[in-house]
C-alpha positions in Angstrom: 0.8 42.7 83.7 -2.7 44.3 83.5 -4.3 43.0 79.6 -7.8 44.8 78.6 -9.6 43.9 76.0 -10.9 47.0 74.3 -13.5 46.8 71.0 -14.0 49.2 68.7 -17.5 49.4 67.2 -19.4 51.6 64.6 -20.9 51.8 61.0 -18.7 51.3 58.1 -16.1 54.0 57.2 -16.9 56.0 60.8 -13.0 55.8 61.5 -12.5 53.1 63.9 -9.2 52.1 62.4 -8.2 55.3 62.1 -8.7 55.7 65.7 -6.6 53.2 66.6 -3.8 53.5 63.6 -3.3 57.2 64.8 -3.7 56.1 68.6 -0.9 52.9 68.4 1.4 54.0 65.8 0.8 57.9 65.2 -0.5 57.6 61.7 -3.7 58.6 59.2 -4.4 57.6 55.9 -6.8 59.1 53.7 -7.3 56.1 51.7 -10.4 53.8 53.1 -9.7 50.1 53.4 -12.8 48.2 54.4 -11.9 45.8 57.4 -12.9 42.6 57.1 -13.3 40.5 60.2 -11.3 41.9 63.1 -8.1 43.7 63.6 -6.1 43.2 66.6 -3.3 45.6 67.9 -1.7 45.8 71.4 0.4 49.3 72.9 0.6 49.8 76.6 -0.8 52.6 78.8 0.5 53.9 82.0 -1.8 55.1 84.2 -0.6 56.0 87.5 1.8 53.3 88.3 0.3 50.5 86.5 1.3 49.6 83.2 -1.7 48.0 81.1 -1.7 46.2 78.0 -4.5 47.3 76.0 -5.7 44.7 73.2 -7.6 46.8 70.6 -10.3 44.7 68.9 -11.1 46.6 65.6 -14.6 45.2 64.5 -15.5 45.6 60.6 -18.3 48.2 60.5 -21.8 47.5 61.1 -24.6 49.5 58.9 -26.9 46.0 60.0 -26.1 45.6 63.7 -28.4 42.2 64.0 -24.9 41.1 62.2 -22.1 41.8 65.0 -20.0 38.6 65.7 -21.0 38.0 69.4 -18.0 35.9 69.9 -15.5 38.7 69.3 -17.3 40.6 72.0 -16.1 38.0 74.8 -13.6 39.0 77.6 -14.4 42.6 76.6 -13.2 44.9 79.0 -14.6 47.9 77.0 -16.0 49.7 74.3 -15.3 52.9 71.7 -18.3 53.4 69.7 -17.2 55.4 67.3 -19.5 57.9 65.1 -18.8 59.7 61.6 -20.0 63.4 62.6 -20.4 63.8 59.0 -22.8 61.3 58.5 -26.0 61.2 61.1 -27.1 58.1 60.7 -24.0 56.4 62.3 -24.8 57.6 66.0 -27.8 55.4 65.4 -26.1 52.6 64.4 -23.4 53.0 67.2 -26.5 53.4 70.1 -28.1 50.2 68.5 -24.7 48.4 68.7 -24.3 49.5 72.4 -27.8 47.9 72.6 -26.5 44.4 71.3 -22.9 44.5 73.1 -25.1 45.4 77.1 -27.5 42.3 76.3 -24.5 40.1 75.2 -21.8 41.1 77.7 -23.5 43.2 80.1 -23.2 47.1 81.0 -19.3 47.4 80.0 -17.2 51.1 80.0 -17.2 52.6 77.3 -17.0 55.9 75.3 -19.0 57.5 72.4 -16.8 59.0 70.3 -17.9 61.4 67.1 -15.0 61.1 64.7 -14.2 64.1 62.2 -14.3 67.1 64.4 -11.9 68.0 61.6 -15.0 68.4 59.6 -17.3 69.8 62.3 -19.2 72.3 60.0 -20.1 69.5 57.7 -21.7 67.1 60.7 -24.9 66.3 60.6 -25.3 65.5 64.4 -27.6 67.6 66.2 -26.0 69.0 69.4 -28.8 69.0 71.2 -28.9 64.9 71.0 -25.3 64.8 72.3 -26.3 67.2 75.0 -28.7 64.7 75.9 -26.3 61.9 75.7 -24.0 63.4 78.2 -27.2 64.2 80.5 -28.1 60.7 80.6 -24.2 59.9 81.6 -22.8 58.9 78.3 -19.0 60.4 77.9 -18.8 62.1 74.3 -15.7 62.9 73.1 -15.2 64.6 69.7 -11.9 63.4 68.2 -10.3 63.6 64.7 -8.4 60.8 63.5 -6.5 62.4 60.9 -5.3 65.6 63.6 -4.7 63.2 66.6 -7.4 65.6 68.2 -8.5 64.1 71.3 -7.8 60.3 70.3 -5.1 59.9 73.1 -7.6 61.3 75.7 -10.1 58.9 74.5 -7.9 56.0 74.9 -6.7 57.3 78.7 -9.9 58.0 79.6 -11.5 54.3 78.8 -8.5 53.1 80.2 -9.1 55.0 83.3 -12.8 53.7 83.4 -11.7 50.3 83.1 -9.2 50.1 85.7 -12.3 51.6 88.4 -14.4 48.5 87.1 
């Protein structure tokens, strides 16, 4: 059995566990419950013939990313930096925690995701800057938790890049 260790990183209340609560067991809530320390839940993903456990590391949010627990990092196989669309300045605290996890563990795959496309006419992201992103090579994907847009692709995808490391 293939295990990857996948973290999920972002600013506070950017949807990282409602990422993974839609992506593992099909569900969104609309009330906010701050995570405190890590959560850790495991589903499997086929892709092609291999069947891979995926361990999804949900990190509590960062606004100070000096503060990331280094050690939860470790055996990471991947990353989801996850973004509020409504909210601009979590895309610079997901870059700065991409900064942190590539000194600590090294370039790692990952995805930038910008949560909330549900809301997309309230984001305050600049398109242009995510134009840019994808220029340099970053994958952005823009998901909503609470309509399952895109957050199973997201999950494949990583997987995917993974799997090629």
């Amino acid at each position: 059995m293939i295990k990857k260790k996948v973290c999920m990183l972002g600013a506070f209340a950017a949807g990282k566990t409602s990422l993974v609560q839609r992506y593992v067991n099909s569900i969104f809530s609309d009330k906010y419950h701050t995570t405190v320390g890590v959560k850790i839940e495991k589903t499997q993903v086929k892709i092609g013939d291999a069947l891979i456990d995926l361990i999804l590391w949900d990190l509590h949010g960062e606004d100070d990313f000096q503060h990331v627990r280094l050690s939860y990092l470790k055996g990471s196989s991947g990353c989801i930096y996850v973004v509020d669309g409504t909210r601009g300045a979590t895309l610079i605290t997901a870059l700065n925690l991409k900064e942190v996890v590539e000194k600590t563990m090294g370039k790692l795959p990952f995805i930038l995701v910008i949560n909330k496309s549900d809301l997309k006419d309230q984001w305050e992201i600049d398109p242009l800057i995510l134009d840019e992103l994808h220029d340099q090579g970053t994958i952005v994907i823009e998901a909503s938790a609470k309509t399952g847009t895109k957050v199973e692709q997201t999950f494949q995808l990583l997987t995917k890049k993974m799997m090629e490391e």
